[in-house]
N, CA, C and O atoms as a MOPAC input file, in Angstrom:
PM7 MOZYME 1SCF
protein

 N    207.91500 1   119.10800 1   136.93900 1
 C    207.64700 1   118.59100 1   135.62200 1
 C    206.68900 1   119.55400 1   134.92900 1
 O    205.63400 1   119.76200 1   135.52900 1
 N    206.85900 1   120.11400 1   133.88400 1
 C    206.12500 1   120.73300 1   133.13900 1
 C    205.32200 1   120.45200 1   131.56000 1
 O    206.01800 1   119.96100 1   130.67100 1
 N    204.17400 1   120.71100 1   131.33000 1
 C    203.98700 1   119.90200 1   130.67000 1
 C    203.39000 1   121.26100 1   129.47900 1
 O    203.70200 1   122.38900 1   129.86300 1
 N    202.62800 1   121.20300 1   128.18900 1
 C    201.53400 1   122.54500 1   127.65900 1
 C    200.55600 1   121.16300 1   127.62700 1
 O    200.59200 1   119.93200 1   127.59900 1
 N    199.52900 1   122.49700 1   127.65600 1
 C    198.13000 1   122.52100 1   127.97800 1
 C    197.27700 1   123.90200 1   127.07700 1
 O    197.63600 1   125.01300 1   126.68700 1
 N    195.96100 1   123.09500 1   127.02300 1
 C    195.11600 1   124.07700 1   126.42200 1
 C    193.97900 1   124.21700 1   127.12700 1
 O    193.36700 1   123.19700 1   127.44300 1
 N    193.38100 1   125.78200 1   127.58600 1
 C    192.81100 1   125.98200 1   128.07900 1
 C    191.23000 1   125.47400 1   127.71800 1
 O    190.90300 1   125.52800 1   126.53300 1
 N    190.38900 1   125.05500 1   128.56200 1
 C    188.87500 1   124.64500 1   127.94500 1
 C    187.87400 1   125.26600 1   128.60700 1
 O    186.79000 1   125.53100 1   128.08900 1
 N    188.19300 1   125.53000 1   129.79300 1
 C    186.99600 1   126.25900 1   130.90200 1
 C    187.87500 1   126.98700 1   131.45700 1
 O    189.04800 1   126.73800 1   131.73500 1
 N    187.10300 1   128.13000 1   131.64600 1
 C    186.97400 1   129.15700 1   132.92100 1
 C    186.21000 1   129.44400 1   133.85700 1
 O    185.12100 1   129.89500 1   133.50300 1
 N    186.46000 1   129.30200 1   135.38600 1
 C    185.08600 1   129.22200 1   135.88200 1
 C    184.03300 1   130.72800 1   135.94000 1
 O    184.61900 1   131.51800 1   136.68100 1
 N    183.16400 1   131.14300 1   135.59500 1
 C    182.60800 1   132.28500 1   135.71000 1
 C    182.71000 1   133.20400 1   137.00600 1
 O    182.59900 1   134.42900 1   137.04600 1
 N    182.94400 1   132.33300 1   138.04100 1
 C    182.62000 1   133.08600 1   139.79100 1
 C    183.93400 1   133.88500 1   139.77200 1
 O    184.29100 1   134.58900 1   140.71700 1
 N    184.87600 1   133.67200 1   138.22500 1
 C    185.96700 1   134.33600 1   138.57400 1
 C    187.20400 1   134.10000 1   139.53300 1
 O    188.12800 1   134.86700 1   139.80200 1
 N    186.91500 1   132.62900 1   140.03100 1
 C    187.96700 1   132.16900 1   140.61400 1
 C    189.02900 1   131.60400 1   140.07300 1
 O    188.53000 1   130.73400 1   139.36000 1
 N    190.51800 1   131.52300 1   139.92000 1
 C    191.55600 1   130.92400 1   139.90000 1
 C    191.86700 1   129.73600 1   139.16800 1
 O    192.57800 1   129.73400 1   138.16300 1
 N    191.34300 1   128.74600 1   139.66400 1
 C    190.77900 1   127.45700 1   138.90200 1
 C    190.72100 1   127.47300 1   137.46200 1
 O    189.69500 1   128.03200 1   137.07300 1
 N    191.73400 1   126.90200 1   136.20300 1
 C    191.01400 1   127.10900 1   135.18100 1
 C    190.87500 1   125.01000 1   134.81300 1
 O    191.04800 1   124.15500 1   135.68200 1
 N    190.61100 1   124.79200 1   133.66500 1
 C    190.44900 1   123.72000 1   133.35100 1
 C    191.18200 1   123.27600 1   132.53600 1
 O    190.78600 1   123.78700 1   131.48800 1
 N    191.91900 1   122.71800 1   132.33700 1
 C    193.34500 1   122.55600 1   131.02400 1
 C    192.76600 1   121.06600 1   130.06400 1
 O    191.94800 1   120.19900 1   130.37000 1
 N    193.45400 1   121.22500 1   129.04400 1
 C    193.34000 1   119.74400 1   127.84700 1
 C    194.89100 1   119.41400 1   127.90900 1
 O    195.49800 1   120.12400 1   127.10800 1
 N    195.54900 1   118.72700 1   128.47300 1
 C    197.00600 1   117.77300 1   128.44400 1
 C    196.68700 1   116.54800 1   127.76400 1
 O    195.98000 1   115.64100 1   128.20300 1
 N    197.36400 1   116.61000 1   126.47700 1
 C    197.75700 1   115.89800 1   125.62900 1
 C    199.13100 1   114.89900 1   126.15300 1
 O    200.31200 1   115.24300 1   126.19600 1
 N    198.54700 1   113.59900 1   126.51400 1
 C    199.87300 1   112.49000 1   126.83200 1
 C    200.86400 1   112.48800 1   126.17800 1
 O    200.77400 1   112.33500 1   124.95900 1
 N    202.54700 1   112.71900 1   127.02800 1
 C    203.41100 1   112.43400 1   125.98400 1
 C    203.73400 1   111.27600 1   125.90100 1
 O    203.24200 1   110.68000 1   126.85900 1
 N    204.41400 1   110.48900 1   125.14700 1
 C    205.27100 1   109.12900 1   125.07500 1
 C    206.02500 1   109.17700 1   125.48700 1
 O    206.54800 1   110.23700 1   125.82700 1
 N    206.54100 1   107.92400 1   125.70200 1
 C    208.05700 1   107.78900 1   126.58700 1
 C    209.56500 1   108.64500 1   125.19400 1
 O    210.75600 1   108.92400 1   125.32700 1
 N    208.84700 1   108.72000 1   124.35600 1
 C    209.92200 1   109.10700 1   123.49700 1
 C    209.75600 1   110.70200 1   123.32700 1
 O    210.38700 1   111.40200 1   122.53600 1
 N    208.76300 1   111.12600 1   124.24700 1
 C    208.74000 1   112.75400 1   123.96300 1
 C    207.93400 1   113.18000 1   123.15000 1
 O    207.70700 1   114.38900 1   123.20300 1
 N    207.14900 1   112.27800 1   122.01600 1
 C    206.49500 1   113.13300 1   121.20100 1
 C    205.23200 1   112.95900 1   121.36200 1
 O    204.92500 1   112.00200 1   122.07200 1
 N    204.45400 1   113.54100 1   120.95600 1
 C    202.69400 1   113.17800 1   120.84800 1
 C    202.84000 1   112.40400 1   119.73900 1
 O    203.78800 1   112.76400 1   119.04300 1
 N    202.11500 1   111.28400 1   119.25000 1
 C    202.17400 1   110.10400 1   118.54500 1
 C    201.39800 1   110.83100 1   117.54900 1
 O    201.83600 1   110.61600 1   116.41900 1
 N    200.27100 1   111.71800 1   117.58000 1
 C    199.86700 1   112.34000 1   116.44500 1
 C    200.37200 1   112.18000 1   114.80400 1
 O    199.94200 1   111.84100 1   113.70100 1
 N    201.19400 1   112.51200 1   115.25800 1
 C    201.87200 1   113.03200 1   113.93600 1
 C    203.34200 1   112.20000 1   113.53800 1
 O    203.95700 1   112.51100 1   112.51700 1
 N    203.87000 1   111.02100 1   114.53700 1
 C    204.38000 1   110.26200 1   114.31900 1
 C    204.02300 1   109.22800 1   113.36100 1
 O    204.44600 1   109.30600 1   112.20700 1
 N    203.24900 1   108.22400 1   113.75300 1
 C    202.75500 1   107.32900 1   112.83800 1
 C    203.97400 1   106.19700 1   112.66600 1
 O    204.12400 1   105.73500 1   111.53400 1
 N    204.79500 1   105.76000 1   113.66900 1
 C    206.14600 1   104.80300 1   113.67000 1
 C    205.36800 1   103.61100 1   114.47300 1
 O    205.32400 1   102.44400 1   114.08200 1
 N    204.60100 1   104.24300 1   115.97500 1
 C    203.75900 1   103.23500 1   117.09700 1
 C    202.54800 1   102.92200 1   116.81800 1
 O    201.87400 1   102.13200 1   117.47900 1
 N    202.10400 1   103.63100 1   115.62200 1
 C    200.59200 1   103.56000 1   115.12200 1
 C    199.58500 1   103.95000 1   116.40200 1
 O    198.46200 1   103.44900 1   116.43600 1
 N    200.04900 1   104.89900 1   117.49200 1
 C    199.44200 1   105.12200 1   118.56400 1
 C    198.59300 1   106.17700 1   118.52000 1
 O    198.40900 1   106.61900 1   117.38600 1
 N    198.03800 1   106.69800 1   119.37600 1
 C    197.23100 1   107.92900 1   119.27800 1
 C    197.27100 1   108.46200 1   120.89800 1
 O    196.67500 1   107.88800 1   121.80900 1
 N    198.18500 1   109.80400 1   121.06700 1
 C    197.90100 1   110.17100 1   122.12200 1
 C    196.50100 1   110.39100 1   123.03300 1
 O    195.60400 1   111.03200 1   122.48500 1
 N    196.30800 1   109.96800 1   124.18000 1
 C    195.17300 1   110.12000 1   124.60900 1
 C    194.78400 1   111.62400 1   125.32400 1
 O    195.85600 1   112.17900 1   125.08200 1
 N    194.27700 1   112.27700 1   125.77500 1
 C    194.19900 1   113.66500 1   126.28800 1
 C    193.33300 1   113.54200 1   127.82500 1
 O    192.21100 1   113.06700 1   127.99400 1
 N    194.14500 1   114.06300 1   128.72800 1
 C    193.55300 1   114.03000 1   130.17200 1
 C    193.02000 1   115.63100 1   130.29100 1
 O    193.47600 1   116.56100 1   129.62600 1
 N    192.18000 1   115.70700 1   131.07800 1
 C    191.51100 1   116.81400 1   131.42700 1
 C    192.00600 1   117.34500 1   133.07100 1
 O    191.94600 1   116.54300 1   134.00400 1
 N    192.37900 1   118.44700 1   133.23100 1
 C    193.24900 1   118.48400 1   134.29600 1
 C    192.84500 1   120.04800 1   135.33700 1
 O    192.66900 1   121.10900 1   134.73700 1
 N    192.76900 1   120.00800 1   136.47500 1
 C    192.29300 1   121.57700 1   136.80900 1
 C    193.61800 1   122.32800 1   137.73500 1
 O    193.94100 1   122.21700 1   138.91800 1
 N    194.04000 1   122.91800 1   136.89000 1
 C    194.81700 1   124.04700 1   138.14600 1
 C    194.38600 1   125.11400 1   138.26600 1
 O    193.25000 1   125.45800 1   137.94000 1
 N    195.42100 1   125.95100 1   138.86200 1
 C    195.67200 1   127.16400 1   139.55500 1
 C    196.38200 1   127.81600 1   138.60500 1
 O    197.39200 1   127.38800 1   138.04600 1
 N    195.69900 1   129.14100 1   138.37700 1
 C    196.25700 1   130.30800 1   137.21600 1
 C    196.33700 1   131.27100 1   137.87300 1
 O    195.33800 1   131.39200 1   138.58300 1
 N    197.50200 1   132.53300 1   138.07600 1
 C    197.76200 1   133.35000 1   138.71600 1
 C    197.73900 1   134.25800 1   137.73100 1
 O    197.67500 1   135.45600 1   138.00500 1
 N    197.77400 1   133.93700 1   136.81700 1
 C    198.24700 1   134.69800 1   135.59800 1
 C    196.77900 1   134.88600 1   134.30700 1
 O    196.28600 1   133.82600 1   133.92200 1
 N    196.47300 1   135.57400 1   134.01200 1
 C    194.82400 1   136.12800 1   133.03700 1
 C    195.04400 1   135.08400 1   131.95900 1
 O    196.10900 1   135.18400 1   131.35100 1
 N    194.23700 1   134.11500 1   131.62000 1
 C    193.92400 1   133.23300 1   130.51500 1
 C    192.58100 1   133.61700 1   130.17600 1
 O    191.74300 1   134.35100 1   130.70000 1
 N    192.64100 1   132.65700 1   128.78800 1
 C    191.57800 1   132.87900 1   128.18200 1
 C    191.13900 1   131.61300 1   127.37900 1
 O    192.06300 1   130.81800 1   127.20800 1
 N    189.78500 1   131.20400 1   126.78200 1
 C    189.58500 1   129.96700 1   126.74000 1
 C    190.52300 1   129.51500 1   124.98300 1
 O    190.59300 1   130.43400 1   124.16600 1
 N    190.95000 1   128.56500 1   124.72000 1
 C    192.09100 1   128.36200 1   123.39900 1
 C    193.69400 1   128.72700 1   123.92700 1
 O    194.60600 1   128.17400 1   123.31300 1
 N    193.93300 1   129.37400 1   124.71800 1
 C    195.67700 1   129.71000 1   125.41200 1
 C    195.81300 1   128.42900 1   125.26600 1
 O    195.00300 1   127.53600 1   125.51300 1
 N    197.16600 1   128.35600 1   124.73900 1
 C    197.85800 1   127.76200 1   125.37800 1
 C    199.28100 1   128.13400 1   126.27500 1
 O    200.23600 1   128.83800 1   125.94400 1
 N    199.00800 1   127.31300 1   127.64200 1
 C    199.98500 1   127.37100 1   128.68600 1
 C    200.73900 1   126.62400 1   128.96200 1
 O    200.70900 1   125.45900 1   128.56500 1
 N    201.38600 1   126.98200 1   129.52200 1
 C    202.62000 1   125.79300 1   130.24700 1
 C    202.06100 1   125.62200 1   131.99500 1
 O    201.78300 1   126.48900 1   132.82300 1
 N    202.05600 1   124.17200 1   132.07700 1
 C    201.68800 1   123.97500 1   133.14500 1
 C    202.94200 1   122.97700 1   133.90100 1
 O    203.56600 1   122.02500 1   133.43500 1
 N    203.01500 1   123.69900 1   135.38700 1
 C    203.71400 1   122.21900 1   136.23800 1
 C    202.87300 1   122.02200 1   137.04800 1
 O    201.91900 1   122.72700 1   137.37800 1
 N    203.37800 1   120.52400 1   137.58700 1
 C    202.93100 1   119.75600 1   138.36500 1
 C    204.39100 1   118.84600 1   139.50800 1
 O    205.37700 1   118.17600 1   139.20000 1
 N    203.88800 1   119.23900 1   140.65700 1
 C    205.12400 1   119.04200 1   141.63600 1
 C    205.48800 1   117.42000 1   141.65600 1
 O    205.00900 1   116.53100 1   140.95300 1
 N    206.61700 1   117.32500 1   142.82200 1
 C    207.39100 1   116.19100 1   142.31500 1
 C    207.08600 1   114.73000 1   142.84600 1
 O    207.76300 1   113.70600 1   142.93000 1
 N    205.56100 1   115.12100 1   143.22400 1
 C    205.00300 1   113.96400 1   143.27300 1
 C    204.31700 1   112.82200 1   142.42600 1
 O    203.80300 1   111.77100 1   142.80700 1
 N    204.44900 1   113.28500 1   141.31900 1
 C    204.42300 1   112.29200 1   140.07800 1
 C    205.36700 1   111.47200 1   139.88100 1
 O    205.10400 1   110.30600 1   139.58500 1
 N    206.84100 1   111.97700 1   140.02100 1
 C    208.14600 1   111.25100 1   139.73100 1
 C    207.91900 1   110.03900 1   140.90900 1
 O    208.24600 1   108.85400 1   140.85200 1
 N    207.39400 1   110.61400 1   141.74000 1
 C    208.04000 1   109.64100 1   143.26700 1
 C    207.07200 1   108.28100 1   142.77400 1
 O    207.49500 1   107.16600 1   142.47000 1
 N    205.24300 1   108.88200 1   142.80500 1
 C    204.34100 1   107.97400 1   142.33700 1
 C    205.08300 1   106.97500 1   141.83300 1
 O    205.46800 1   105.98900 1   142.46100 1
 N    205.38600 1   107.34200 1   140.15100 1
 C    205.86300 1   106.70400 1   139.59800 1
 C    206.80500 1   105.93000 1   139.98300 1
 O    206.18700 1   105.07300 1   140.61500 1
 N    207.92700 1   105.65100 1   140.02500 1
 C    208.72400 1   105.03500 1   140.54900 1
 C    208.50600 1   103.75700 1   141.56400 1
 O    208.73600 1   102.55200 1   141.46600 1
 N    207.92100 1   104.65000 1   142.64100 1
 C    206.92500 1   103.34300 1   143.28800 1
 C    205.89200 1   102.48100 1   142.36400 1
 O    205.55200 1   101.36600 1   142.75800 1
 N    205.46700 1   102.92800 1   141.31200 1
 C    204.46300 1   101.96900 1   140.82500 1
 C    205.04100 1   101.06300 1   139.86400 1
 O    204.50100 1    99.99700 1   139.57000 1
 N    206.33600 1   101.54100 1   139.27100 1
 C    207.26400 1   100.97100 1   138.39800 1
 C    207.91000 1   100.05000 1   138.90900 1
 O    207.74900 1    98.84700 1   138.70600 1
 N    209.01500 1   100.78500 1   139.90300 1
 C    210.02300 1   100.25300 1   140.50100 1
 C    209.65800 1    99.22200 1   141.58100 1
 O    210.38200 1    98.22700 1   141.57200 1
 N    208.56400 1    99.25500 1   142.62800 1
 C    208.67300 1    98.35700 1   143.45300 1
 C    208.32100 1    96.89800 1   142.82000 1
 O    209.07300 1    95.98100 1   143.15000 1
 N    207.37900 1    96.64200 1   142.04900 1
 C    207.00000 1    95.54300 1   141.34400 1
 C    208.60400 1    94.63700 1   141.26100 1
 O    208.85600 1    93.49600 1   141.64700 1
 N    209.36500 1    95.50600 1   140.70300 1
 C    210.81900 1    94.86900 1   140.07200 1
 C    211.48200 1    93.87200 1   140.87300 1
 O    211.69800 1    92.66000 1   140.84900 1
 N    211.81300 1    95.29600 1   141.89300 1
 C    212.52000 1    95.17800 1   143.15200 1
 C    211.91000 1    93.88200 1   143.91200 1
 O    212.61300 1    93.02700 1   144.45200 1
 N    210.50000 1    93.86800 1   143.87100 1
 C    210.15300 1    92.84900 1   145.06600 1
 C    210.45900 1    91.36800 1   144.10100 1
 O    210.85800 1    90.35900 1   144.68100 1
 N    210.25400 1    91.37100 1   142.77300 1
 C    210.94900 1    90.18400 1   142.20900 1
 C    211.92500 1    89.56900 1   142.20100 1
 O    212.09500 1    88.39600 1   142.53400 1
 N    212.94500 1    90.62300 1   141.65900 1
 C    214.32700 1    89.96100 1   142.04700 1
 C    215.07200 1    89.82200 1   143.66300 1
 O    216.06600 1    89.20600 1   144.04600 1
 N    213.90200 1    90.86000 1   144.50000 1
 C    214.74300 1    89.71500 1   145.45300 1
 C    214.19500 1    88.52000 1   146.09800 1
 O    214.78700 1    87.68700 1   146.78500 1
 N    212.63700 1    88.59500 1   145.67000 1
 C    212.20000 1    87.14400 1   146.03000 1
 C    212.87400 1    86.23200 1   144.84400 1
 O    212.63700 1    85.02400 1   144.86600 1
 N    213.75800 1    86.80400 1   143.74500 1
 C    213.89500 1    85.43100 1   142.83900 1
 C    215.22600 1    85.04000 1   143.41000 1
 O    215.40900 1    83.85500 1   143.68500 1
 N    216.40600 1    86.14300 1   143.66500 1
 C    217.80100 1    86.15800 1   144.15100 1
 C    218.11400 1    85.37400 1   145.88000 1
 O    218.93400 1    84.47900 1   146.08200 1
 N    217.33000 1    85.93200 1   146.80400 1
 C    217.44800 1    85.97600 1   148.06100 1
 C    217.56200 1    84.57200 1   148.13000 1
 O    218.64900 1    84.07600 1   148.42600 1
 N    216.46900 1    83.79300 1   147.86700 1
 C    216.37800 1    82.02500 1   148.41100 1
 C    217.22000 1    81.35400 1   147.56300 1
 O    216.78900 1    80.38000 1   146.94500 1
 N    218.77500 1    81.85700 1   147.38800 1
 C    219.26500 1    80.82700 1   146.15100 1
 C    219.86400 1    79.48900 1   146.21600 1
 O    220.48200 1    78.87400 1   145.34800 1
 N    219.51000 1    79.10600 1   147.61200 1
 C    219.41700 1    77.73800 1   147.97200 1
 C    218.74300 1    76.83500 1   147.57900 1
 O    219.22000 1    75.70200 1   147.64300 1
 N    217.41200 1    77.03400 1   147.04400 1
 C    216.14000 1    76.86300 1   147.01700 1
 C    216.64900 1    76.07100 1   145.53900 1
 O    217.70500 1    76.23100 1   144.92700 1
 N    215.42700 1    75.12200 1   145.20400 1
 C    215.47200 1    74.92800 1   143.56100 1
 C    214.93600 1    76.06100 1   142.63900 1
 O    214.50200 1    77.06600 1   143.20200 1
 N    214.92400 1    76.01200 1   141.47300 1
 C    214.55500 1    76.84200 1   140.36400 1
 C    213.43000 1    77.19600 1   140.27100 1
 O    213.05000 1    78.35900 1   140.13200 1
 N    212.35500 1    75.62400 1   140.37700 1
 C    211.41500 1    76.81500 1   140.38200 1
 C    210.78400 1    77.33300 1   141.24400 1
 O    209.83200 1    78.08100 1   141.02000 1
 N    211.40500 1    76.87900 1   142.91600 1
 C    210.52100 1    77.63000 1   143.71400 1
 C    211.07800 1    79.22200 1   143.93900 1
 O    210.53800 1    80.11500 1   144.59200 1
 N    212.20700 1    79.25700 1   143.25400 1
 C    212.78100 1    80.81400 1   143.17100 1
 C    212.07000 1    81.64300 1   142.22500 1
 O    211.94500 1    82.86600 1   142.16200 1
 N    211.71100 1    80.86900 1   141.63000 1
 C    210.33600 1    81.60300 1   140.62100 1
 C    209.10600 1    81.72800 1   140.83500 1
 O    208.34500 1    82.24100 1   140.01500 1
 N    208.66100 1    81.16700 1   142.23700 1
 C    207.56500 1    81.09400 1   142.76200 1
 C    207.54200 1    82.29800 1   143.50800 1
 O    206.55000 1    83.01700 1   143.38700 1
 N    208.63400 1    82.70300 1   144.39500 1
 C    209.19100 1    83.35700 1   145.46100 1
 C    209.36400 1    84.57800 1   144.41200 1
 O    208.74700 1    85.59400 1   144.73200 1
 N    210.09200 1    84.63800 1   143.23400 1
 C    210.04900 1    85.98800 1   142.48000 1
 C    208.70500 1    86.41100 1   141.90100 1
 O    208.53800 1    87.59100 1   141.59000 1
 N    207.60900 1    85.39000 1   141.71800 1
 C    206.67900 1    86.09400 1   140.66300 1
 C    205.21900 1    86.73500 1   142.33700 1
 O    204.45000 1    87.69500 1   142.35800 1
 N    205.43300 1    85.83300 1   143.20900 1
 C    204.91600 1    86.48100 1   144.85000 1
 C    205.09800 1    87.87700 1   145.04800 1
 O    204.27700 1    88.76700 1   145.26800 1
 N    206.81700 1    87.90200 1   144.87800 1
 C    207.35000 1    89.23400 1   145.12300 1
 C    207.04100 1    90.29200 1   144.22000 1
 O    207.24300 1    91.49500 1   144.38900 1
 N    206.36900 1    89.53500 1   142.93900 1
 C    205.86200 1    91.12500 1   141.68100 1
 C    204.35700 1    91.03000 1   142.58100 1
 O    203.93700 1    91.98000 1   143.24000 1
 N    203.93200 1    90.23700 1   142.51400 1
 C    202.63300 1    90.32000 1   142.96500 1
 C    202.35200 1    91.05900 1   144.44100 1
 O    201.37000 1    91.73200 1   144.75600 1
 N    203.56800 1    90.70900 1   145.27200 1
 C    203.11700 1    92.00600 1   146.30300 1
 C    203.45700 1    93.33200 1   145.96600 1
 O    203.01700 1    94.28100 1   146.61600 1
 N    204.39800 1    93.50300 1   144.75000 1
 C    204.69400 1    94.87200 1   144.41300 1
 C    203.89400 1    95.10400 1   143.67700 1
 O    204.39900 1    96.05800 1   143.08500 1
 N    202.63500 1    94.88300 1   143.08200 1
 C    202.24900 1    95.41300 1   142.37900 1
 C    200.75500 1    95.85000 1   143.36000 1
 O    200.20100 1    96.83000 1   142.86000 1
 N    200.23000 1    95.45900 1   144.28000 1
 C    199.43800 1    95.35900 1   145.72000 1
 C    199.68900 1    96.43300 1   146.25300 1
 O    198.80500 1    97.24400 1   146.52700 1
 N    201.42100 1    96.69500 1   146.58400 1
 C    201.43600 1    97.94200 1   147.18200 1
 C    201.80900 1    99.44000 1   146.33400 1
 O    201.91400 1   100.55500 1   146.84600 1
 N    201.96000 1    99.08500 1   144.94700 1
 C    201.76200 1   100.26000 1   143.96300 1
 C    200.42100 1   100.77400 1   143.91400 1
 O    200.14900 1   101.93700 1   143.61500 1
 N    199.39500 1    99.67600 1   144.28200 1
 C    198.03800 1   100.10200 1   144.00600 1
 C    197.36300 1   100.55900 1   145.23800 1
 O    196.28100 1   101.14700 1   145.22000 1
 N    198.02200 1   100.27800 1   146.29900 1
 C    197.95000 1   101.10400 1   147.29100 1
 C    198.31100 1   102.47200 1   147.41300 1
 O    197.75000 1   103.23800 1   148.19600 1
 N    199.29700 1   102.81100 1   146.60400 1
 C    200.18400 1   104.31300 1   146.70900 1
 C    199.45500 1   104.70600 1   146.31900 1
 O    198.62000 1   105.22100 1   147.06300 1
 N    199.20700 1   104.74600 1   144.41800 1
 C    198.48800 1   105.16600 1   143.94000 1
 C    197.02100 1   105.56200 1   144.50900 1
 O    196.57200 1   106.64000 1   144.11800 1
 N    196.17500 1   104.72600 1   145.46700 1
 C    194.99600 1   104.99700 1   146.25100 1
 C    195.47800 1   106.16700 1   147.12000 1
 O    194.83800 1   107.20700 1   147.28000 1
 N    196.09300 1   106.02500 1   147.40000 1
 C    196.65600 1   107.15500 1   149.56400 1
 C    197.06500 1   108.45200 1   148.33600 1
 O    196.62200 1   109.52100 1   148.75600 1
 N    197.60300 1   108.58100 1   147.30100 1
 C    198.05600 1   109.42500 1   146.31400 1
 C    197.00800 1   110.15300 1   145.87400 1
 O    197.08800 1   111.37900 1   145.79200 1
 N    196.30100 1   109.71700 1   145.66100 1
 C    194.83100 1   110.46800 1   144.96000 1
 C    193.97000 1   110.79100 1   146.29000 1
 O    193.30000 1   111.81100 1   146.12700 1
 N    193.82200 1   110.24800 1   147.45300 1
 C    193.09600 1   110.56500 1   148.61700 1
 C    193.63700 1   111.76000 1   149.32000 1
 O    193.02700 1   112.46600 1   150.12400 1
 N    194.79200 1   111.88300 1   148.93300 1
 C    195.47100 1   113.23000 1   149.88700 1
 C    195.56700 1   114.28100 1   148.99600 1
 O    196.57300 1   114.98900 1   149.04100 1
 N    194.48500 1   114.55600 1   148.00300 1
 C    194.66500 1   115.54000 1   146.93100 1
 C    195.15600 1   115.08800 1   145.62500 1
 O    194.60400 1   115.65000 1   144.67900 1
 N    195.88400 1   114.38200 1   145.38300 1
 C    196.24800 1   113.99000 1   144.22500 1
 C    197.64400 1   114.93900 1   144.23600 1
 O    198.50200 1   115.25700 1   145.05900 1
 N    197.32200 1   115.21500 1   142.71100 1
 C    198.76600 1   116.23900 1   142.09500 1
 C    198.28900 1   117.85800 1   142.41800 1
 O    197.11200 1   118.21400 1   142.48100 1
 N    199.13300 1   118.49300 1   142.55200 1
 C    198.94800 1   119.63100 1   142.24400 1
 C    199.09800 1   120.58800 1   141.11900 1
 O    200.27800 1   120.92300 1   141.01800 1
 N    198.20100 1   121.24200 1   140.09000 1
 C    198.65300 1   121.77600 1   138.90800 1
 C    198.79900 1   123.42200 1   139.19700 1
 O    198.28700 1   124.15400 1   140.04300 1
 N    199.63500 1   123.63100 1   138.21800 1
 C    199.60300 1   125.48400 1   138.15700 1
 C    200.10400 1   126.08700 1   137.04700 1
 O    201.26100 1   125.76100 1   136.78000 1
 N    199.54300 1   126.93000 1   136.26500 1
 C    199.89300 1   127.28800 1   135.22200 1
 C    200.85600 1   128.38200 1   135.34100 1
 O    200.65600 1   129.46600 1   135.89000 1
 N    202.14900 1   127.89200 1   134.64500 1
 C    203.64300 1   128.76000 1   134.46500 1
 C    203.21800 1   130.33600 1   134.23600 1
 O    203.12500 1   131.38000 1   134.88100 1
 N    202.96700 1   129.70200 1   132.54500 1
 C    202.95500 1   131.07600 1   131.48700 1
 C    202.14100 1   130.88400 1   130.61700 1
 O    201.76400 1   129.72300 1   130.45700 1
 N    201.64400 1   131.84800 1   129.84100 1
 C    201.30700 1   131.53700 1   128.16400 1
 C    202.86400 1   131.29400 1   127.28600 1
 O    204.01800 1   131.70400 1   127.40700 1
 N    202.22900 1   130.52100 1   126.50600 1
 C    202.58600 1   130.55700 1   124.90500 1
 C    202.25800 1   131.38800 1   123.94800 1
 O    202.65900 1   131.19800 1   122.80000 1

């Protein structure tokens, strides 16, 4: 996944490491900036990779980040779902609303073990960043 970024720090010791400004996209691709449809305002994360390549502080770069974001995600999205409908589907013997008892359990343990990923996700390093190229 690749994202641009603007450079903010460099570390002086001359190491590798620079410090990036990533501007959030929306699910629709754009920075909300300049939209004005969601009345939103992109928020901006502060992010540190690995530059192989000579920057300088104002570049902007292209940065990726490996494919452990997609997976994150998904788990933090997807299991919530999953554990609903099949605690709502599975017992369909059951009356109505204890199938709704049994489905809203099943978001609630999916959402327990998203927040678990997310923990073991950030403890083992997190993401990894690295800057592509300039712009």
């Amino acid at each position: 996944m690749t994202q641009t970024a603007t450079v903010t720090a460099i570390p002086a010791s001359g190491g590798r490491e620079v410090e990036l400004t990533v501007t959030r996209q929306t699910a629709c691709g754009h920075s909300c900036d300049g939209c004005g449809r969601c009345a939103g305002k992109a928020s901006e994360l502060v992010i540190r990779a690995v530059s192989d390549i000579p920057v300088s502080l104002g570049d902007r770069v292209e940065v990726y980040s490996d494919n452990r974001v997609l997976g994150a995600a998904t788990v933090v999205y997807g299991l919530p779902v999953v554990l609903f409908l099949l605690g709502y589907l599975l017992p369909g013997a059951l009356p109505e609303p204890w199938r709704y008892f049994w489905g809203g359990a099943g978001f609630v343990l999916g959402l327990g073990g998203a927040v678990i990923c997310d923990r073991v996700v950030k403890k083992r390093s997190g993401v990894a960043y690295r800057v592509v190229r300039k712009l």
